[in-house]
C-alpha positions as CSV (number, residue, x, y, z in Angstrom):
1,X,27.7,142.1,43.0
2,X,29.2,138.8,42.2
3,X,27.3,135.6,41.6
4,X,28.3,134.2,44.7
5,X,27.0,137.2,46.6
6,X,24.1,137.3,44.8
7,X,23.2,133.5,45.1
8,X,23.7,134.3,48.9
9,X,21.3,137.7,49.0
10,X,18.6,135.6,47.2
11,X,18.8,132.3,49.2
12,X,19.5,131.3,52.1
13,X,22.0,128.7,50.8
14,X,24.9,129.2,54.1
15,X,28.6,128.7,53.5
16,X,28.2,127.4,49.7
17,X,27.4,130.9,49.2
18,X,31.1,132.3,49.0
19,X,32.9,128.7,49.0
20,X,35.5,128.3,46.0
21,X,34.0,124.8,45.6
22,X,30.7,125.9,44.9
23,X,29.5,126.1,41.3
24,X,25.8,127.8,41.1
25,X,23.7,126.3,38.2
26,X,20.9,127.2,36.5
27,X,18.8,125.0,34.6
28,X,16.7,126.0,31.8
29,X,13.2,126.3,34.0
30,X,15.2,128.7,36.4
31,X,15.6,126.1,39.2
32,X,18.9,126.5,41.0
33,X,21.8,123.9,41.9
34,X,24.6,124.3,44.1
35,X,27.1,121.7,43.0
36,X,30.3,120.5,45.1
37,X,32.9,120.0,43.3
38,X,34.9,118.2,46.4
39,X,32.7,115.4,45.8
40,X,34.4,114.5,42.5
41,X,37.5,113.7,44.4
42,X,36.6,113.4,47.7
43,X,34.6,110.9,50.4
44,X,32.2,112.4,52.0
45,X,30.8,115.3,50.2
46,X,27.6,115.4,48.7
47,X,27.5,116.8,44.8
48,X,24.5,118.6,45.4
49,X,24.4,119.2,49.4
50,X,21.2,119.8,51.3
51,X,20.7,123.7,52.0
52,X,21.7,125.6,54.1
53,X,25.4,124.0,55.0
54,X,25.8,125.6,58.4
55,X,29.3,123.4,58.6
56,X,31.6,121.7,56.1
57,X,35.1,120.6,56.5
58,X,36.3,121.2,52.9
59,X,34.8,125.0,53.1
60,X,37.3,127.6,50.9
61,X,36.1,130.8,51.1
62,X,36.6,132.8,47.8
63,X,39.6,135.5,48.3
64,X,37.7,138.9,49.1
65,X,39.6,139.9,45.8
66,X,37.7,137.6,43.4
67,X,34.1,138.5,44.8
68,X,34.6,142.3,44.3
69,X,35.1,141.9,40.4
Protein backbone atom coordinates (compact mmCIF):
# COMPACT_ATOMS: atom_id res chain seq x y z
CA UNK A 1 0.00 0.00 0.00
CA UNK A 2 1.30 3.27 -0.96
CA UNK A 3 1.45 6.34 1.38
CA UNK A 4 -1.12 7.99 -0.37
CA UNK A 5 -3.48 5.07 0.04
CA UNK A 6 -2.63 4.58 3.27
CA UNK A 7 -3.04 8.28 4.45
CA UNK A 8 -6.52 7.82 2.79
CA UNK A 9 -7.40 4.21 4.78
CA UNK A 10 -6.39 6.02 8.06
CA UNK A 11 -8.13 9.44 7.61
CA UNK A 12 -10.68 10.67 6.19
CA UNK A 13 -8.62 13.39 4.36
CA UNK A 14 -10.90 13.32 0.68
CA UNK A 15 -9.29 14.02 -2.67
CA UNK A 16 -5.72 15.07 -1.06
CA UNK A 17 -5.58 11.45 -0.48
CA UNK A 18 -4.36 10.41 -4.10
CA UNK A 19 -3.68 14.08 -5.46
CA UNK A 20 -0.06 14.43 -7.11
CA UNK A 21 -0.01 17.82 -5.23
CA UNK A 22 -0.35 16.40 -1.99
CA UNK A 23 2.76 15.92 0.19
CA UNK A 24 1.77 13.97 3.64
CA UNK A 25 4.08 15.09 6.53
CA UNK A 26 4.83 13.83 9.65
CA UNK A 27 6.18 15.78 12.35
CA UNK A 28 8.14 14.40 15.08
CA UNK A 29 5.07 13.99 17.80
CA UNK A 30 3.21 11.93 14.97
CA UNK A 31 0.73 14.71 14.02
CA UNK A 32 0.03 14.68 10.34
CA UNK A 33 0.04 17.52 7.54
CA UNK A 34 -1.27 17.54 4.25
CA UNK A 35 0.67 20.19 2.43
CA UNK A 36 -0.36 21.80 -1.16
CA UNK A 37 2.13 22.34 -3.12
CA UNK A 38 -0.20 24.46 -5.75
CA UNK A 39 -0.13 27.11 -3.20
CA UNK A 40 3.51 27.94 -3.83
CA UNK A 41 2.62 29.01 -7.21
CA UNK A 42 -0.79 29.53 -7.28
CA UNK A 43 -3.82 32.06 -5.97
CA UNK A 44 -6.14 30.45 -4.25
CA UNK A 45 -4.90 27.34 -2.63
CA UNK A 46 -4.41 26.93 0.83
CA UNK A 47 -0.73 25.22 1.88
CA UNK A 48 -2.28 23.31 4.49
CA UNK A 49 -6.19 22.97 3.39
CA UNK A 50 -8.95 22.20 5.83
CA UNK A 51 -9.88 18.35 5.79
CA UNK A 52 -11.70 16.62 4.05
CA UNK A 53 -11.43 18.64 0.40
CA UNK A 54 -14.61 17.29 -1.08
CA UNK A 55 -13.69 19.67 -4.30
CA UNK A 56 -10.61 21.42 -5.62
CA UNK A 57 -9.87 22.75 -9.00
CA UNK A 58 -6.13 22.03 -9.15
CA UNK A 59 -6.94 18.20 -8.17
CA UNK A 60 -4.26 15.60 -10.12
CA UNK A 61 -4.91 12.37 -9.38
CA UNK A 62 -1.67 10.22 -9.08
CA UNK A 63 -1.34 7.79 -12.31
CA UNK A 64 -2.81 4.30 -11.00
CA UNK A 65 0.83 3.21 -11.94
CA UNK A 66 2.68 5.25 -9.25
CA UNK A 67 0.25 4.12 -6.38
CA UNK A 68 0.73 0.33 -6.99
CA UNK A 69 4.65 0.58 -6.34
Amino acid sequence: MKRHEAAQASLNIGLCGNCRQTRHLVSGKGSQFFYCTRAETGEGYTKYPALPVTSCRGYERVPKSQTEQ
